[in-house]
N, C-alpha and C positions, 0 to 999 in steps of 0.2 A: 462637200456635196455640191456637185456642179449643178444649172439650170435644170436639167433634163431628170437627174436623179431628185429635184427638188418637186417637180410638177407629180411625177410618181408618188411622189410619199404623200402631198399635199392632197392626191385624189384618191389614195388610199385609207388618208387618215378625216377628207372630210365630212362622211356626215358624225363622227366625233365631235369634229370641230365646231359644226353648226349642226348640235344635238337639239333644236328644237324649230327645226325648218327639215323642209322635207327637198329632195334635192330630184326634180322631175327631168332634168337633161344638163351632159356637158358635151360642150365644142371644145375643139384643139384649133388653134393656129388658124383664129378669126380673121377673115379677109377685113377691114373695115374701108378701106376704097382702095384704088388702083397702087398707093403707094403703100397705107401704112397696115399692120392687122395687130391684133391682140392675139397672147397667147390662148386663154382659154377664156369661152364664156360659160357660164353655170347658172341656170335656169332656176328657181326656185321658188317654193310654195312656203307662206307663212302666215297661219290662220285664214285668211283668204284671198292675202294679196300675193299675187305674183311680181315676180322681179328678177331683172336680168343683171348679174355681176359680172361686169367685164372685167377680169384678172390678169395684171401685168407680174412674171414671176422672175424674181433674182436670187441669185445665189447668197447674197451676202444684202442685210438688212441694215447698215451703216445707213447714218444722215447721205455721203457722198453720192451711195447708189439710189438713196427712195429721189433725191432734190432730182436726180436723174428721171426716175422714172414719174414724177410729179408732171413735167412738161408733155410727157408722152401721154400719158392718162388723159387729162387736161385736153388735148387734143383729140383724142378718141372718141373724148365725152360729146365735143362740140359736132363731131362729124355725125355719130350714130347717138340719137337721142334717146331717152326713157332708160338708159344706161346706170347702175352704178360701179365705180370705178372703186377698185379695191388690187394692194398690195400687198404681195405673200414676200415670207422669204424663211427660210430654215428659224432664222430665230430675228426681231428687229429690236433694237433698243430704244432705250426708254427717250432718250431725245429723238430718234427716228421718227417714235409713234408719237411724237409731241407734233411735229413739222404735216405729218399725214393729215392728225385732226385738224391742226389751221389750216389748212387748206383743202378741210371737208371730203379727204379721202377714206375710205374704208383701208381696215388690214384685218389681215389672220399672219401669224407664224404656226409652226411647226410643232411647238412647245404647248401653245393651245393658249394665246395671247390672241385677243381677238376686239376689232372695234368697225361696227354699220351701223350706219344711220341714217335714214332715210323713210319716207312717208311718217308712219309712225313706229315703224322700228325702230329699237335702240339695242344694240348688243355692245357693250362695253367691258370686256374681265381679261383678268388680270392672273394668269397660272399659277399656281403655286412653286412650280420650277422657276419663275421667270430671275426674282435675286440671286439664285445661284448660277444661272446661266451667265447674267451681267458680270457678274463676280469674276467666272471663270475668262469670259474673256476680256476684260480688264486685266488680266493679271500680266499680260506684253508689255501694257505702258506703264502698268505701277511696279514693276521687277526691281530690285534694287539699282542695278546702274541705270536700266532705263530714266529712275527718275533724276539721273544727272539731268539726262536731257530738260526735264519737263522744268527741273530748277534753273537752266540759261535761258531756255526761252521766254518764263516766266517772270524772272527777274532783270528783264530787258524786252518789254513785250510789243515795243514798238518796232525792232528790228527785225531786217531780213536776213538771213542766214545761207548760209551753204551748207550744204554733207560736210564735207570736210573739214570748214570751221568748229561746228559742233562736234564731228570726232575729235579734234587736235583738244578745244576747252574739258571736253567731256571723259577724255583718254578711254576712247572708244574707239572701235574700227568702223570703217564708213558702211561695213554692212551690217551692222549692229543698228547704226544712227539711221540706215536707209530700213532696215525693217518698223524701226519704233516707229518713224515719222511717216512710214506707211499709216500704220494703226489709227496716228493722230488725225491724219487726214479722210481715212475713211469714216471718224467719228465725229467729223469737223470740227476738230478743234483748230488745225492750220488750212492753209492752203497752199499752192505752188503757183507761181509766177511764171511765165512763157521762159524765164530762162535758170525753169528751174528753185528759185529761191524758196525757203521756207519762210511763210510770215504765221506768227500768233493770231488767230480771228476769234477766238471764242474762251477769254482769258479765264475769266471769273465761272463761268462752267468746268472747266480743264481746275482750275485750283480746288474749286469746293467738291468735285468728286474725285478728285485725286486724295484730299482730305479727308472722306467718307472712308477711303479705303486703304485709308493709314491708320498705323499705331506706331507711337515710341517704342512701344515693345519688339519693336522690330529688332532693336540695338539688345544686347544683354543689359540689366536692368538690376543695378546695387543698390539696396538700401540703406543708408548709415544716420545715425543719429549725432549730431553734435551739439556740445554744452555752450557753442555761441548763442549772444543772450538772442539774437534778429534773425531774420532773413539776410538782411542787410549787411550784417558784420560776416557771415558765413559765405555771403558773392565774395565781399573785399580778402578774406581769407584763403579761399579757394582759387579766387582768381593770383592771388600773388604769389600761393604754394605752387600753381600749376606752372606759372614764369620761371620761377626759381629751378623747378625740376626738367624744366624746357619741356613740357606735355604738351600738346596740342589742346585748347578747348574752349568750348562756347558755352555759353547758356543759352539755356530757352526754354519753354512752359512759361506760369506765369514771372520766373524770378528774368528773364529774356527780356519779356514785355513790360515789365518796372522799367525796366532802361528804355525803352521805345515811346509807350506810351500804355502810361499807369492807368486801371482803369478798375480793377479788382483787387482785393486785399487777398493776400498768400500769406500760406506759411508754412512752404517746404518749396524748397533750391531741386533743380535741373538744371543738370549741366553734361556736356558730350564730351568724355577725357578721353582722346588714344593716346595708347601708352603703358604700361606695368602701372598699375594703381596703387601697389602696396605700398610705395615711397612716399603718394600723400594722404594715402590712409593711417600713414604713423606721425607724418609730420603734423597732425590736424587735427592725431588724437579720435578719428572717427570710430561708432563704435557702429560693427553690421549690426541690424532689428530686423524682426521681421514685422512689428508692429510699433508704429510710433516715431517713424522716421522722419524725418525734417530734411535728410539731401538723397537725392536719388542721382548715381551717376551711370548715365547710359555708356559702355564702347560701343561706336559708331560700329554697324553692319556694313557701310559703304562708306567713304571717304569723301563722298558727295554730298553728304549732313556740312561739309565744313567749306561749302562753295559757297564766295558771297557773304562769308563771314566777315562780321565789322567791328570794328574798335571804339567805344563807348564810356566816355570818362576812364579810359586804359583799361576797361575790361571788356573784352570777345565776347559776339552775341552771335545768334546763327540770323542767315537773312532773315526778313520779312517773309520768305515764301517759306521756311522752315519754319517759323515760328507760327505763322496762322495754321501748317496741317500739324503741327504736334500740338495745337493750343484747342483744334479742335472738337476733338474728342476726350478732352480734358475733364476731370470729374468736376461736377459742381457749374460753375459759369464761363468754364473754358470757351466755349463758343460764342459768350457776350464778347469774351477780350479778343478774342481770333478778331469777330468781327469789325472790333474798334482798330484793331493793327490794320485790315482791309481798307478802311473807312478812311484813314492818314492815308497810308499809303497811295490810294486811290488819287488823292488830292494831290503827290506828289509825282504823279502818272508812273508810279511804276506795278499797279496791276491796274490794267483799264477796263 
């Protein structure tokens, strides 16, 4: 939906949108002095104040395009006063409409998301479309290979980058890496540098709702029970069986986070094996359950669960940025320990 198809639907949809104000005039394509104008201004009556909403409209509700239209507003306000300044866009996200309220801007979207405030108005709500709308367009950056990407930058967040370095790490093609890193940037989680570079600017946002919108169960997901008496004897077992059969694998959930930094008591193993499973499902004795299971072995979805994987008393763990999103929607206190692996981490600057 370009500008233009956006103003149309915006003026068709609002007195929906502001169902308890009465809407007594709208302008198109406000002169505000010799240089600058507003798109629309919208006159309105509510209980018995009147008020004028000067409307700056975009196509796209990204942090990138409001920080833009923030300066422009801001400016309009200063020239033509008793104004308020209010941003539309098809749909705006949730850290978009976070940057608008600190810095005292009104919005509507499209979806029927709405925040004004001013005299003694307060309109503040929240649509009921608006999670699934996040949801849907989230799903560019959290795509399976997409999150190679977000796993090199995150696990190196002090660096600047190029397209093509991140395709070569990512085995990606550089327009795959140049769409994602669109995405990131219009959500500001990066930025680009005058020649081009990709840098990380907004780490621990980018991780934690990256993590929001993950699940292990991404991976197909085996249950097995085994007659090892620990947690502890079933890593040292599984990790020696998977050596022997030259498998590929990591841990991670809580039995991951034992090795990193203990902080909760478990008792049931996660671990990422590619490979034919059935060689250490006999060597190990496993038995499948559907209840009562103590190891759960994910095959990786993507090959990118195994970036950044590290060797830990000679047993493979998946990075730190795999283990905080699969720790944190974890049943029970998985989000204490996510937290705690953040919390190191953090100290060791590798998420800032």
């Amino acid at each position: 939906m370009n500008e233009k198809e956006t103003i149309n639907e915006f003026i068709k949809k609002l007195p929906s949108l502001l169902p308890n104000m009465d809407i007594e005039d709208i302008s198109y394509e406000i002169p505000i002095d010799k240089k600058s104008y507003s798109h629309i201004m919208v006159k309105i009556l509510t209980g018995n104040k009147k008020k004028n909403l000067l409307i700056e409209v975009k196509s796209n509700g990204e942090p990138r395009f409001v920080e833009r239209s923030i300066y422009q507003l801001k400016n309009l306000t200063k020239i033509k006063k008793g104004i308020y300044p209010v941003f539309v866009a098809p749909y705006i996200s949730e850290r978009a409409r976070e940057i608008l309220k600190s810095e005292n801007i009104g919005y509507i979207d499209l979806i029927g998301d709405a925040y004004l405030q001013f005299d003694s108005v307060l309109v503040d709500r929240i649509s009921i479309a608006e999670r699934k709308t996040e949801r849907r367009l989230n799903r560019g950056i959290f795509a399976s290979k997409a999150t190679r990407i977000l796993r090199a930058i995150l696990n190196d967040p002090g660096k600047k980058w190029k397209n093509t370095e991140l395709a070569n790490i990512c085995r990606m093609s550089p327009a795959g890496v140049y769409f994602v890193v669109n995405q990131l940037e219009d959500k500001g989680y990066v930025s680009r540098d005058e020649d081009k570079s990709i840098k990380l600017i907004d780490s621990k946002r980018l991780l934690k709702n990256w993590a929001s919108n993950w699940t292990v169960e991404k991976s197909r997901s085996n249950a097995f029970f085994s007659f090892a008496r620990s947690p502890e004897e079933i890593i040292l077992k599984l990790a020696k069986a998977a050596d022997e059969l030259n498998l590929k694998y990591a841990f991670t959930g809580m039995a991951g986070a034992s090795m990193v930094a203990p902080f909760v008591r478990y008792n049931d193993v996660w671990v990422y094996i590619s490979g034919d499973l059935n060689e250490i499902v006999k060597k190990l004795d496993l038995r499948p359950t559907s209840s009562g299971a103590n190891i759960r072995i994910f095959e990786p979805f993507d090959d990118g669960i195994f970036m950044d994987f590290r060797e830990i008393r000679g047993i493979n763990v998946v990075s730190n940025i795999q283990l905080f999103v699969d720790l944190f929607t974890y049943p029970g206190r998985g989000q204490e320990q996510a937290e705690k692996i953040l919390e190191i981490n953090s100290k060791e600057d590798d998420i800032s």
